[in-house]
C-alpha positions as CSV (number, residue, x, y, z in Angstrom):
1,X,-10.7,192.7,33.1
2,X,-7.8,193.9,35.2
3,X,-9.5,194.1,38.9
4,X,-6.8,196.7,39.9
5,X,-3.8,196.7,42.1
6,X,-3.4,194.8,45.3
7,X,-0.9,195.0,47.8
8,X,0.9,191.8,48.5
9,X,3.1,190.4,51.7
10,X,4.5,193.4,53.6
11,X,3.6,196.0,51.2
12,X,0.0,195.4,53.6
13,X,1.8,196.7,56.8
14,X,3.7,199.6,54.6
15,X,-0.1,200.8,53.3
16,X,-1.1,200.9,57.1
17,X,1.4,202.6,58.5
18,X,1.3,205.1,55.1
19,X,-2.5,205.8,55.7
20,X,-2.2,206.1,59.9
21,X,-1.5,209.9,59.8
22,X,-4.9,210.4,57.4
23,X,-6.8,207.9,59.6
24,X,-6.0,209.6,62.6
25,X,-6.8,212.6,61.4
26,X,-10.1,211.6,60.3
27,X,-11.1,210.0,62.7
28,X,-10.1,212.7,65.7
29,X,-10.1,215.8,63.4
30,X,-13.5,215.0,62.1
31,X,-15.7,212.8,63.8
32,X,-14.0,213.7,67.0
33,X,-15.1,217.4,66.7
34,X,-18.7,216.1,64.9
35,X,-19.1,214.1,68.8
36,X,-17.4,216.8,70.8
37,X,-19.9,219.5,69.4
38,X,-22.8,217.3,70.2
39,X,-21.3,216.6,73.7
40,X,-21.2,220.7,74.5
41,X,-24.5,221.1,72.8
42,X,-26.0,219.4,76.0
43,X,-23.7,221.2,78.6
44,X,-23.6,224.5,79.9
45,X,-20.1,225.6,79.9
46,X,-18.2,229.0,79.6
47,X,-14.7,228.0,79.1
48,X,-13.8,229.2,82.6
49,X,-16.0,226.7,84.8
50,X,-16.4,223.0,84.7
51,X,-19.5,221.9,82.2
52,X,-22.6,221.1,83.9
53,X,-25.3,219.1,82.4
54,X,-28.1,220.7,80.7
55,X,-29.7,218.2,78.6
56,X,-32.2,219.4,75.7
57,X,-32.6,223.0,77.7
58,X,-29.8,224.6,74.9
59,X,-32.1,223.1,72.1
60,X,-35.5,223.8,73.6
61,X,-34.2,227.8,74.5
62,X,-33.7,228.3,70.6
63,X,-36.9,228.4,70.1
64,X,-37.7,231.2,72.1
65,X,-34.0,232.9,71.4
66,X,-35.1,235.9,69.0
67,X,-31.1,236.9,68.1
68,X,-31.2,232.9,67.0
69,X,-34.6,233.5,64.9
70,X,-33.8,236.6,63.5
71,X,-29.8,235.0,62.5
72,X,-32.3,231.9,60.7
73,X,-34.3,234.1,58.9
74,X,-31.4,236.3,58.1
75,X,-29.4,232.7,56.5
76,X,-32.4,232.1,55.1
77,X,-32.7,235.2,53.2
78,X,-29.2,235.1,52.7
79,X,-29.2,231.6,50.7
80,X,-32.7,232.5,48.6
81,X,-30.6,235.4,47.2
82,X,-26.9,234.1,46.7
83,X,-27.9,230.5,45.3
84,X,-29.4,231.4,42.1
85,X,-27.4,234.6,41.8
86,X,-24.0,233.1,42.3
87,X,-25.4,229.6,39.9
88,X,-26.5,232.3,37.2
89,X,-23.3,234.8,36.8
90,X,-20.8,232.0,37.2
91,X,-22.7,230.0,34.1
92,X,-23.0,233.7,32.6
93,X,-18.9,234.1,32.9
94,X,-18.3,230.6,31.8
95,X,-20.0,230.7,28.7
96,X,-18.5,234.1,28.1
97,X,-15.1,232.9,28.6
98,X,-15.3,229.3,26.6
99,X,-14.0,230.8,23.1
100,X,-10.8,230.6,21.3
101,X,-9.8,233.7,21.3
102,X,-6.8,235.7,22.3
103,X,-5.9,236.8,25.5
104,X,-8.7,234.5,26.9
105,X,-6.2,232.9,29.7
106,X,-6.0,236.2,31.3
107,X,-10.0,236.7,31.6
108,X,-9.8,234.0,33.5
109,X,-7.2,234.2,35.6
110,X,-8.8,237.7,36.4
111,X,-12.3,236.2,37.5
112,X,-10.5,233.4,39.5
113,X,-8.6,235.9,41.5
114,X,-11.4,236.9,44.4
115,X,-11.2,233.1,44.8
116,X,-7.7,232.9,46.2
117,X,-7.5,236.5,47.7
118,X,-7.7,236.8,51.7
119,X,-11.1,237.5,52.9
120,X,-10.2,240.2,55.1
121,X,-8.4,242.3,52.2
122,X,-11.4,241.8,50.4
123,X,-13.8,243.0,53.2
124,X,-11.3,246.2,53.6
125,X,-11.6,247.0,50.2
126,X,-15.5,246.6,50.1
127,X,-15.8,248.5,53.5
128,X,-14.0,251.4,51.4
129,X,-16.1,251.0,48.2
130,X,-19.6,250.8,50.6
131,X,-18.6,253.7,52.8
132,X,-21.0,256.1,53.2
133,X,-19.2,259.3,53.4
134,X,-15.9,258.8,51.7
135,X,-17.1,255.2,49.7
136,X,-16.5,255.1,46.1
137,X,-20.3,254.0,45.2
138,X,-21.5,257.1,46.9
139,X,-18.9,259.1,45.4
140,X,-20.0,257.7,41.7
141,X,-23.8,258.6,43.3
142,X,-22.6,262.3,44.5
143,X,-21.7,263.0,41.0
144,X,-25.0,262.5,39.2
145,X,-26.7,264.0,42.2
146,X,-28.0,261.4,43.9
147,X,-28.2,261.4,47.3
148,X,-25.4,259.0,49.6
149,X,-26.6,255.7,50.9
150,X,-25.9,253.5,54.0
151,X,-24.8,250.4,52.1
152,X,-24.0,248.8,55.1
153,X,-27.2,249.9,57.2
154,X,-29.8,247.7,58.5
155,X,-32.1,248.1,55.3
156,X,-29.4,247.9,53.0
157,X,-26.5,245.2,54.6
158,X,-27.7,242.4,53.8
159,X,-28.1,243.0,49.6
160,X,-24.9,244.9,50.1
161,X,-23.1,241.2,51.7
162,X,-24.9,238.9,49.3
163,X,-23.4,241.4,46.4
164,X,-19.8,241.0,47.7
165,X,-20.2,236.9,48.6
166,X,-21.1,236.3,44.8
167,X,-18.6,238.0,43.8
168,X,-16.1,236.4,45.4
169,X,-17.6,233.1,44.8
170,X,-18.0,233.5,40.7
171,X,-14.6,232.4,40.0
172,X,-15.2,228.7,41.9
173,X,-18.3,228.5,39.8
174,X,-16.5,229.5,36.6
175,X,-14.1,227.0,36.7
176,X,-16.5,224.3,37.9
177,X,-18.9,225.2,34.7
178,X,-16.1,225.7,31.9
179,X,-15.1,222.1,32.7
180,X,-18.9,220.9,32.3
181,X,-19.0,222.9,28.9
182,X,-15.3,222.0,27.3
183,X,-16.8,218.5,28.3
184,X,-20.1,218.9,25.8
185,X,-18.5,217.0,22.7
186,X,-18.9,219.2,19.3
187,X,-20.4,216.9,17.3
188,X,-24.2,217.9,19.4
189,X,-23.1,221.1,17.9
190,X,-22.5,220.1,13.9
191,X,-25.2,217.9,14.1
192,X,-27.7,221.2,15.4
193,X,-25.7,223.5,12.6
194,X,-27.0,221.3,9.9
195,X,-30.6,221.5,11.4
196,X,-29.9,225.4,11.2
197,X,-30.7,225.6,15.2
198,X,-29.7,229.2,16.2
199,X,-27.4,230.0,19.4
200,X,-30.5,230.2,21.9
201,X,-32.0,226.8,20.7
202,X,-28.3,225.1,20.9
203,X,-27.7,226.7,24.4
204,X,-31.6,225.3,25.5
205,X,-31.7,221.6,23.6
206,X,-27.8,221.0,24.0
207,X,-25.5,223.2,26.1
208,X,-28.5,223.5,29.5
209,X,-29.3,219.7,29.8
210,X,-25.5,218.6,29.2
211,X,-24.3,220.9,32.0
212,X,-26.9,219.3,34.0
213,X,-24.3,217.6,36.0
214,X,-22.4,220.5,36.6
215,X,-25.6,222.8,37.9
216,X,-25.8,219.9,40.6
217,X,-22.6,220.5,41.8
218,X,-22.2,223.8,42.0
219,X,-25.8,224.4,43.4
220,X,-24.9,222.1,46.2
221,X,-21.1,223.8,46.9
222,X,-22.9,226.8,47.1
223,X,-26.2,226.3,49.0
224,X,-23.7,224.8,51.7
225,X,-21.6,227.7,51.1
226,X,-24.5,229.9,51.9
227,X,-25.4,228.5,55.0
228,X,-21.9,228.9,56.3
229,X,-21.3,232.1,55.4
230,X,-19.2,234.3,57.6
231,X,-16.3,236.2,56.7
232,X,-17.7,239.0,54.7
233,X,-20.8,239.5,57.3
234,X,-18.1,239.2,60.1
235,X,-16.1,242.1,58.0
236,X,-18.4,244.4,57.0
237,X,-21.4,244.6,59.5
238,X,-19.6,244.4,62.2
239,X,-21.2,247.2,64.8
240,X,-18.7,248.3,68.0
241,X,-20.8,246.1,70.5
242,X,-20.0,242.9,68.4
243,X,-23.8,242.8,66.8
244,X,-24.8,242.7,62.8
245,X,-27.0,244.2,60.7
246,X,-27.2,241.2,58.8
247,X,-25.9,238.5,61.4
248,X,-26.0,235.0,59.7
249,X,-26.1,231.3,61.5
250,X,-22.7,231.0,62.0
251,X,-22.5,234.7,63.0
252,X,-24.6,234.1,65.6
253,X,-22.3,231.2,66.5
254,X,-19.6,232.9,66.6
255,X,-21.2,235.4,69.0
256,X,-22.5,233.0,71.4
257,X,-19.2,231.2,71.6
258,X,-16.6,233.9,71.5
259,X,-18.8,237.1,72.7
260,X,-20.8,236.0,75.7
261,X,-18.6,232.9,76.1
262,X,-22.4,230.4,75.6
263,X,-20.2,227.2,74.7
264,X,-23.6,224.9,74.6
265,X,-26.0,227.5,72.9
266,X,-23.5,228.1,69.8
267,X,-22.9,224.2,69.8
268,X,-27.0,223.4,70.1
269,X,-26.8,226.5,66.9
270,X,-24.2,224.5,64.6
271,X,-25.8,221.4,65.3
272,X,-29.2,222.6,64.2
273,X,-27.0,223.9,61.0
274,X,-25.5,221.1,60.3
275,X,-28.9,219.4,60.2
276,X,-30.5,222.1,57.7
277,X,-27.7,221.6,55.5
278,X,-28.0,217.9,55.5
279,X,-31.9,217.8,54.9
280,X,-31.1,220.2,52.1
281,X,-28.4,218.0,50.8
282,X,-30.5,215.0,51.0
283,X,-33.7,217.1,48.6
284,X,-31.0,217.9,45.8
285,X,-30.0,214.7,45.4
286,X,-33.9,213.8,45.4
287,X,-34.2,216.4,42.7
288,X,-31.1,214.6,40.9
289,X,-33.1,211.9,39.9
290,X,-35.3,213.9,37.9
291,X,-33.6,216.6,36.6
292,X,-30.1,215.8,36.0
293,X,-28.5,214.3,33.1
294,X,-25.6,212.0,32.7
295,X,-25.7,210.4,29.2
């Protein structure tokens, strides 16, 4: 069995100094930011004075910070929504789309493009659609006689930012489930013809437990997703004194850092993030074990 290829003599040296620039990048580009995040967390600094130490105080404040505990409750929310929502309609569209038939390359292309399209367009065009007095979904309302609604008020943001985040996020999850499904080899299929199994028992027995692998994946890319969402929140419920109707972890981030200039709170606030996502991480691939099938 061929072990694989190894450098010999000087093509060593010419690997090193070929992988140097990736190295370096990692290591100060990554872990240098992971270590400089958890240095600030313990400082109080405001970009304009030297940092002074502050120990666990940025940590321990969180707990009694109610902007922070409404922004975790808010993510929270946020996730239990978008997670099976954006899982669900990007399986929905990729079953859809995996036919022979004409035109199909263009379907495709068309879900794909939110995926590539700038963020901010986006959330221009969505603050049109969702405005309440000159919005096209209030216009559509007007003209059955229903009443306008604030789409983007406190009782309605946050289903109104979940909407617009799976939508934007179908297309990743198409592509990531049509290559789990063009993957399911067709003789599962013949074999199920000739025991006369209709469409739902294919889809249950064959199609759900082969795709397995796939569901993994794309509920992990999206849970994190979840957790960091921004963009759209920062885009669409933005109020004029920099607050949210539906202000998310990293929103709240953002604010600390950037609004009232609270360098160690909005580190103490990723870091806390970054260990949510990670205990998360570490149940799904608990869960794997079980429920996910690779043969």
């Amino acid at each position: 069995m061929q072990a694989g290829i190894k450098p010999l003599g000087n093509e060593r040296v010419w690997l090193l100094a070929l992988l140097l620039p990736t190295l370096f990048g990692l290591l100060f580009g990554a872990l240098g930011s992971v270590l400089a995040t958890l240095g600030i967390s313990l400082m109080n600094w405001d970009m304009l004075s030297a940092p002074t130490w502050a120990g666990l105080s940025n940590y321990t404040g969180l707990l009694h910070d109610d902007l922070f505990l409404k922004a975790l409750g808010v993510t929270f929310a946020f996730s239990l929504m978008y997670v099976p929502g954006t899982v669900a309609l990007s399986l929905a569209v990729a079953l859809l789309l995996n036919r022979k038939l004409r035109g199909m390359g263009f379907f495709r292309t068309l879900y794909f493009m939110p995926t590539v399209s700038s963020a901010v367009a986006i959330g221009l065009v969505w603050s049109w659609i969702y405005g309440k007095d000159r919005g096209l979904l209030n216009y559509l309302l007007g003209l059955i006689g229903i009443a306008p609604v604030s789409w983007l008020g406190s009782q309605n943001a946050l289903y109104s930012v979940v909407l617009v985040n799976i939508w934007g996020a179908v297309g990743t999850g198409m592509v990531i489930f049509l290559a789990g499904l063009q993957s399911i080899p067709r003789e599962c299929y013949e074999a199920a013809s000739i025991d006369r199994a209709n469409g739902w028992r294919r889809f249950l027995h064959i199609t759900l437990p082969l795709i397995t692998p796939s569901i993994f994946f794309q509920t992990i890319i999206t849970t994190i997703n979840s957790f960091q969402a921004f963009e759209y929140v920062y885009m669409l419920t933005r109020s004029a004194n920099g607050a949210s109707n539906a202000p998310t972890l990293v929103f709240s981030i953002y604010r600390n850092g950037f609004n009232f200039f609270r360098m160690g709170t909005a580190s103490a606030q990723a870091v806390v993030l970054a260990l949510i996502i990670m205990v998360l991480t570490v149940c799904y691939f608990w869960l794997e074990r079980r429920w996910v099938v690779y043969d």
